[in-house]
C-alpha positions as CSV (number, residue, x, y, z in Angstrom):
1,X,0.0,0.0,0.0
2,X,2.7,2.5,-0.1
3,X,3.4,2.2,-3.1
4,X,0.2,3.2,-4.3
5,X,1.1,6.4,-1.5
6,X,3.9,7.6,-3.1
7,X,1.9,7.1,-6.6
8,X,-0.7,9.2,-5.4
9,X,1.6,11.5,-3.9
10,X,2.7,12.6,-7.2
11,X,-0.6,12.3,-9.1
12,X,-1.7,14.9,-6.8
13,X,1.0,17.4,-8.0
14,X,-0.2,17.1,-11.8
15,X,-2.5,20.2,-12.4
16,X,-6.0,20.5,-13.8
17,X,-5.7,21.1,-17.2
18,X,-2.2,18.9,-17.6
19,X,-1.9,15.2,-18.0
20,X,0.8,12.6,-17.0
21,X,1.7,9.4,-18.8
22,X,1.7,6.3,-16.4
23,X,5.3,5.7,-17.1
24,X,6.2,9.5,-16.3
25,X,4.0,8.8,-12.8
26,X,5.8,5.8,-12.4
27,X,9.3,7.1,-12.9
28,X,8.5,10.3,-10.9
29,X,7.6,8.4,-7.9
30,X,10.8,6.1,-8.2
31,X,9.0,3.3,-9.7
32,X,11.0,3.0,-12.9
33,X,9.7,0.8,-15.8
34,X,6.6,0.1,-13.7
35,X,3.8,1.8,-15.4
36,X,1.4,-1.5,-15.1
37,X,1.5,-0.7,-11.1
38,X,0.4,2.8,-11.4
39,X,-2.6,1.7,-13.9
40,X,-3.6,-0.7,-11.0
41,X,-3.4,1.4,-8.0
42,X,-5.5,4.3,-10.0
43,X,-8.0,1.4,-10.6
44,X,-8.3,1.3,-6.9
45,X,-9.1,5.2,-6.5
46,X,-13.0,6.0,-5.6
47,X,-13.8,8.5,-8.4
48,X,-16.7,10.3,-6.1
49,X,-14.6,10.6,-2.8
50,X,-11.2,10.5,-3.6
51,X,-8.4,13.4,-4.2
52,X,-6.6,11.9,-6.6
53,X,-7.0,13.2,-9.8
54,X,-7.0,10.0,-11.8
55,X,-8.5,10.9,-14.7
56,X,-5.0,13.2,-15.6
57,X,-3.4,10.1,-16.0
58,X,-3.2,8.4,-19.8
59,X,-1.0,5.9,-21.8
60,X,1.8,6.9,-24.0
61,X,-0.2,7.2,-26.8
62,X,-1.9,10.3,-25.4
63,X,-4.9,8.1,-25.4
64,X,-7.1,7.3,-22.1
65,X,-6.4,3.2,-21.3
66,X,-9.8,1.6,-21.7
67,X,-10.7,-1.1,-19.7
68,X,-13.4,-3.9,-19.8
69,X,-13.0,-3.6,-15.8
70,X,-14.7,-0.7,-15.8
71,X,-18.1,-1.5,-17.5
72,X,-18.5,0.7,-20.5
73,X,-17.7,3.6,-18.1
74,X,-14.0,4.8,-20.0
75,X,-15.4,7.6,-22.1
76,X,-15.9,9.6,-17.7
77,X,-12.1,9.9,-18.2
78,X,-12.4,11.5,-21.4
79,X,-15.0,14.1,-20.3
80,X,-13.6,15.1,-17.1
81,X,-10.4,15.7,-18.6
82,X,-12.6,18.1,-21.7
83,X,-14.1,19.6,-18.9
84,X,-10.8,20.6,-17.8
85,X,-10.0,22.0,-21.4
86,X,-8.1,19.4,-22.6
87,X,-8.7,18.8,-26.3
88,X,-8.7,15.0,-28.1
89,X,-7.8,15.1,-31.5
90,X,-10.4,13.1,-34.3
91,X,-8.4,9.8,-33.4
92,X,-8.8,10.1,-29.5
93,X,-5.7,11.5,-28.8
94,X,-4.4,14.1,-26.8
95,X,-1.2,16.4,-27.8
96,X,1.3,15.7,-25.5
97,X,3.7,18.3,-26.5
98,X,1.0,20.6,-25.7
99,X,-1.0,19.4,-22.6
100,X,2.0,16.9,-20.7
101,X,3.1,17.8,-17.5
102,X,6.8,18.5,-16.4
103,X,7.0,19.2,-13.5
104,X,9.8,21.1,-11.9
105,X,12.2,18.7,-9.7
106,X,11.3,20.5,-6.5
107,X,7.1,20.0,-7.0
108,X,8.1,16.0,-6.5
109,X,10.3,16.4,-3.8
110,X,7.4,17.9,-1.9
111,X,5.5,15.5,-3.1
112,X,7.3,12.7,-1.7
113,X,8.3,14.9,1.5
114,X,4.6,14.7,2.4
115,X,4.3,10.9,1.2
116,X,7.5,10.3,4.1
117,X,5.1,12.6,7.1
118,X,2.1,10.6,6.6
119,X,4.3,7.7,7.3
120,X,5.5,9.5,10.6
């Protein structure tokens, strides 16, 4: 379980309008080459109650991962994310030049700085 902590920890840092690739997320939070795990602990996130912003989170591609786990409901992920003004291009894609986050080295550090005090 904290792994998925320190994954959330630095989902939390990405900011409306800006997405992440799972590999980036999983690199960022020291995970390298483990993009599968962060796909499986955003599964795990409650989409009504949670803080984590999931939804900013999408495959290399610039495409949002569908998944037969989650009923038919994959196309949320895409309207959340165009209700934060990110635009999809006629093939489902999103520009990742345009809209990927890079975070500054610092924004992660705090990240994980808090991820270490909710262990204390």
């Amino acid at each position: 379980m904290l792994t998925y902590e320190r994954i959330y920890a630095v989902v939390r840092q990405i900011p409306r309008g800006q997405v992440a690739t799972y590999g980036q997320v999983a690199d960022l939070a020291g995970l390298i080459g483990k993009p599968r795990l962060v796909g499986y602990a955003l599964y795990r996130v409650d989409m009504t109650t949670d803080d984590v912003p999931w939804q900013r989170v999408i495959n290399a591609k610039g495409e949002v991962s569908e998944s037969p786990r989650r009923n038919g409901s994959d196309y949320i992920q895409r309207v959340m994310l165009e209700d934060e003004g990110i635009e999809f291009n006629r093939g489902g894609r999103i520009d990742l030049s345009k809209y990927r986050w890079c975070p500054p080295d610092e924004v992660i550090e705090r990240a994980l700085a808090l991820f270490r005090e909710r262990l204390d």
